[in-house]
C-alpha positions in Angstrom: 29.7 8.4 4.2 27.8 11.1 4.3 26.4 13.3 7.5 22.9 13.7 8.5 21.7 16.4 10.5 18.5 17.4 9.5 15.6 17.6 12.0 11.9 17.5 12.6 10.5 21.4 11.0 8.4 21.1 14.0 8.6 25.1 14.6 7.6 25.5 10.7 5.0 22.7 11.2 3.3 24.4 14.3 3.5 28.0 12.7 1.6 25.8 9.5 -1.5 24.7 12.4 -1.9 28.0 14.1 -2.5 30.2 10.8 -4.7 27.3 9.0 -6.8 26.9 12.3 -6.5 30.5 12.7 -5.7 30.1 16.6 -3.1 31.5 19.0 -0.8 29.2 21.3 -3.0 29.6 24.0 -5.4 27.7 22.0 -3.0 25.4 20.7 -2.0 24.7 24.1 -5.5 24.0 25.2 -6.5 21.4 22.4 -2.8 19.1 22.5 -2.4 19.5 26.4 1.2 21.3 25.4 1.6 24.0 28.1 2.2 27.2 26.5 5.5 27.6 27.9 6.6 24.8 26.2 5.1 26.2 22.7 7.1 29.6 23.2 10.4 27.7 23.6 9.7 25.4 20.5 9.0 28.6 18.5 11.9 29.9 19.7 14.6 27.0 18.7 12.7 24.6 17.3 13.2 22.1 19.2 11.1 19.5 20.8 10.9 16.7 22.9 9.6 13.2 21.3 6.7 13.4 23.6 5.7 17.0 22.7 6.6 16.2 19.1 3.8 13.0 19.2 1.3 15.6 20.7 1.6 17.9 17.8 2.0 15.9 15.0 -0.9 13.7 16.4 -3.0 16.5 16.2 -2.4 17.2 12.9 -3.0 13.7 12.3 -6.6 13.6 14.0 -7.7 16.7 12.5 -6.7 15.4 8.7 -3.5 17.8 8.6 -1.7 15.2 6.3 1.6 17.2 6.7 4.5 15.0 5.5 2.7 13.3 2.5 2.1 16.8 1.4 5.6 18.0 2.1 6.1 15.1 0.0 4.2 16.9 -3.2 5.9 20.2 -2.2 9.6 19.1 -2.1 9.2 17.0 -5.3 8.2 20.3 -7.1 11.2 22.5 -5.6 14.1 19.8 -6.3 12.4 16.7 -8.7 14.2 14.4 -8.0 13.7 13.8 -4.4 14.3 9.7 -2.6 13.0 9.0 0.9 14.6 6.5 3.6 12.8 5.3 6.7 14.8 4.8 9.9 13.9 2.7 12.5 16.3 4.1 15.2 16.9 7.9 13.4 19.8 8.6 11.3 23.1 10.3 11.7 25.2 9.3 8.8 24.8 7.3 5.9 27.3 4.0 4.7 27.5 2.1 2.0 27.5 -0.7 5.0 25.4 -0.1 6.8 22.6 -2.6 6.0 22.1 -6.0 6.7 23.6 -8.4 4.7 20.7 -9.7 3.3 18.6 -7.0 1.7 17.0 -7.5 -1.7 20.2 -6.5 -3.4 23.3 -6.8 -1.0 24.8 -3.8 1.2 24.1 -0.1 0.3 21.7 2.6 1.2 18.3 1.7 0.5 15.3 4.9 -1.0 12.5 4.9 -1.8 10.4 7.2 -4.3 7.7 8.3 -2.1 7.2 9.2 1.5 4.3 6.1 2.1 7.1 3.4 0.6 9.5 4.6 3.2 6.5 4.7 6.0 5.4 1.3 4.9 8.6 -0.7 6.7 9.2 1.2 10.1 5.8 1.8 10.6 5.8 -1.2 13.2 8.7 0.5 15.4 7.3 3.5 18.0 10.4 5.6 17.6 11.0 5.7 14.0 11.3 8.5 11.6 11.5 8.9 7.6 14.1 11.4 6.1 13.8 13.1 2.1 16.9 13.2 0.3 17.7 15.3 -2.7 19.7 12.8 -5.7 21.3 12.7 -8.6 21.7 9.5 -11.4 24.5 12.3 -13.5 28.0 10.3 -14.4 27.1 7.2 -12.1 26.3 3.3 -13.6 23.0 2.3 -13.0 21.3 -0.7 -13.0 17.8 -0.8 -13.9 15.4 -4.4 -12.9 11.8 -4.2 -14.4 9.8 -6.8 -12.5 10.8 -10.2 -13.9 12.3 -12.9 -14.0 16.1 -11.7 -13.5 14.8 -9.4 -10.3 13.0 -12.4 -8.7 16.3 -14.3 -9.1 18.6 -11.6 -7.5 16.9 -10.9 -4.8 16.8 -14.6 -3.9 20.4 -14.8 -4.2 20.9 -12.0 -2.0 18.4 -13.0 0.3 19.8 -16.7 0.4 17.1 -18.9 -0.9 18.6 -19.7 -3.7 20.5 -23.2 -2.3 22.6 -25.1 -5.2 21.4 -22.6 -7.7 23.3 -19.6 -6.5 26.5 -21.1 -8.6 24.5 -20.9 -11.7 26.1 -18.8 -14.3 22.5 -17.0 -15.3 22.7 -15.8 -11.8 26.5 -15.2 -12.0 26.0 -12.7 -14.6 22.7 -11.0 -12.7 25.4 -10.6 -8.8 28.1 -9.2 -11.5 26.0 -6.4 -13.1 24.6 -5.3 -9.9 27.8 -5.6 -8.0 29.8 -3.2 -10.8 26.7 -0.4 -10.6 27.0 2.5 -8.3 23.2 2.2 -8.0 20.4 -0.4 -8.3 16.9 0.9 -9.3 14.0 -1.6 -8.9 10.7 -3.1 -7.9 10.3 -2.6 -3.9 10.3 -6.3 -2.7 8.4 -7.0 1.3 8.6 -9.8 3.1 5.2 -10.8 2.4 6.4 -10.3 -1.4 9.4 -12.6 -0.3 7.3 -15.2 0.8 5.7 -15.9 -2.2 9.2 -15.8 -4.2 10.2 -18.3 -1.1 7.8 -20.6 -2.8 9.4 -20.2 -6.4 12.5 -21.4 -5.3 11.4 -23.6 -3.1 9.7 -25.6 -6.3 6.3 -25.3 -4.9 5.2 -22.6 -7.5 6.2 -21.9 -11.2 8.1 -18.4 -12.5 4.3 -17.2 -14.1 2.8 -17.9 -11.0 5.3 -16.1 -8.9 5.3 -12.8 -10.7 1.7 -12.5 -11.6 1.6 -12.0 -7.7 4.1 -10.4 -7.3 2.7 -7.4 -9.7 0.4 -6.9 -7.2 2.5 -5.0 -4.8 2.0 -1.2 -6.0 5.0 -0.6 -3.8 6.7 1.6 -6.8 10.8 1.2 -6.6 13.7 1.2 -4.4 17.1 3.0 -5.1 20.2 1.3 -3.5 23.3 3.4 -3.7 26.3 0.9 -3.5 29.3 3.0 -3.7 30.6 6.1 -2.3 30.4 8.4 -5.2 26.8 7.3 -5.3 26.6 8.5 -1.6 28.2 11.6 -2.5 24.9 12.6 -4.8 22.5 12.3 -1.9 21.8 15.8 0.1 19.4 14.9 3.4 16.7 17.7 3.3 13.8 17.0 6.1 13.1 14.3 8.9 9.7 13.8 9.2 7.7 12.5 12.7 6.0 9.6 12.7 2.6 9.9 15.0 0.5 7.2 16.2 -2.2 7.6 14.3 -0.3 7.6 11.3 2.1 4.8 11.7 -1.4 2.9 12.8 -3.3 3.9 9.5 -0.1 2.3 7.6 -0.7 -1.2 9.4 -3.8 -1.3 8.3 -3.3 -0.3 4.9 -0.5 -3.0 5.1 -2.7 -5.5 6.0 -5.5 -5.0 3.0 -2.4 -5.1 1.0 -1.5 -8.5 2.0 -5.1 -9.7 1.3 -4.6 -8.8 -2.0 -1.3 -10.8 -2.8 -2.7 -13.7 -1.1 -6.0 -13.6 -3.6 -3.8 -12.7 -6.3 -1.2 -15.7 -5.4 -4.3 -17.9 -5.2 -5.9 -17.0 -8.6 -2.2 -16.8 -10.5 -1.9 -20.8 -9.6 -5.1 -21.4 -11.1 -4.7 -19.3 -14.4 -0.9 -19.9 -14.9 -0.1 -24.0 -14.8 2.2 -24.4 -17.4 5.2 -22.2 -16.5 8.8 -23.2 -15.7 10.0 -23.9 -12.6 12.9 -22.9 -11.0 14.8 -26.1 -11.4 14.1 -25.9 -15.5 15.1 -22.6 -15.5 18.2 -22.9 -13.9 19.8 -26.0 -15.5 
């Protein structure tokens, strides 16, 4: 387990608007209806209520201040190798247990590698928040999936779908090797990605099919550290707000996504007819 305590920079953040709009707090105060009271004491400690936090960062928002995606930029060029999580109810500690049961690849703690991939799944929820984690891969066993066959097939398993076929020794093998690695590194899998692996096991579409759609996500990778010493190379750095607009902007980016799979899903069937099905690849 590991503690997390960082919090929105929301005094570094408002410092950031007044010298780029070259204003003062009265101003400030004037344009996000923050009274200028409540500006002085946020400068001061650096703190701030949620619903002073969703005026400011709203702002920024609405006056194309993209903030965290460029924190994003600036933190991967002071530590490198930088992981981000999104929370739907705001973190305090990280587990190896702590989520459900089943996520693409079991329990562990679930990153991604850029600040949009962690946005992308609690963008629905009005309180959520992403954090940005410093890592390190040095003496731990990693797993790596490419996006194939053998990554289709685990994250069915550990998602459920997989029926009779979970005792097959080809899967076997796959549960073993991720089970013995302190961490997983693969394609990021959605439930709209799901869905169309659904149907692969379900019979109703061949292994071709399946990940010729499936290469149409663009949602880059996921990092799931399984085991305590893998914990032990996280280091929590920022927690980022998540305005309205924002979060909103993200649903709608979601939702072109989806259009996409589906036309991709629709034109994989028709190029790709002669592939093996679940039920011949799994003898």
């Amino acid at each position: 387990m590991i503690r997390v305590d960082c919090e929105y920079n929301i005094k570094e953040d408002i410092g950031f608007l007044l010298e780029t709009e070259k204003i003062n707090s009265i101003e400030l105060s004037e344009r996000t209806k923050i009274s200028r009271t409540t500006l002085d004491v946020i400068q001061k400690k650096g703190k701030a209520r949620d619903d002073v936090c969703e005026k400011i960062y709203s702002y920024a928002y609405e006056n194309k201040y993209r903030i965290n995606s460029v924190k994003e930029e600036l933190i991967k060029e002071k530590y490198r190798d930088v992981l981000f999580h999104g929370s739907k109810d705001g973190l305090t500690e990280v587990t190896i247990t702590g989520s459900r049961d089943n996520c693409d690849f079991g329990k562990g703690f679930y990153l991604g590698e850029t600040y949009n991939q962690a946005l992308s799944f609690v963008c629905e929820k009005e309180k959520s928040s992403v954090y940005s984690f410093k890592y390190s891969l040095s003496d731990l066993k990693v797993k790596r999936f490419d996006c194939n066959l053998e990554w289709m097939l685990a994250i069915c398993y550990y998602r459920g779908t997989l029926g009779e076929f979970s005792m097959n020794s080809m899967i076997g093998q796959i549960v073993a090797d991720i089970e013995a690695a302190d961490v997983v590194i693969a394609p990021i899998a959605d439930n709209k990605m799901f869905y169309v692996m659904a149907q692969f096991t379900e019979g109703e579409i061949n292994a071709d099919v399946a990940l010729h759609s499936l290469s149409a996500s663009k949602l880059g990778l996921q990092f799931i550290f399984k085991t305590e010493k893998a914990l032990d190379k996280l280091v929590p750095i920022e927690k980022y707000y998540l305005s309205t607009p924002e979060r909103e902007d993200c649903r709608e980016a979601l939702i072109e996504r989806s259009y996409e799979i589906d036309t991709k899903l629709k034109l994989a069937k028709r190029e790709f007819k002669t592939g093996l099905y679940i039920e011949e690849i799994l003898k």
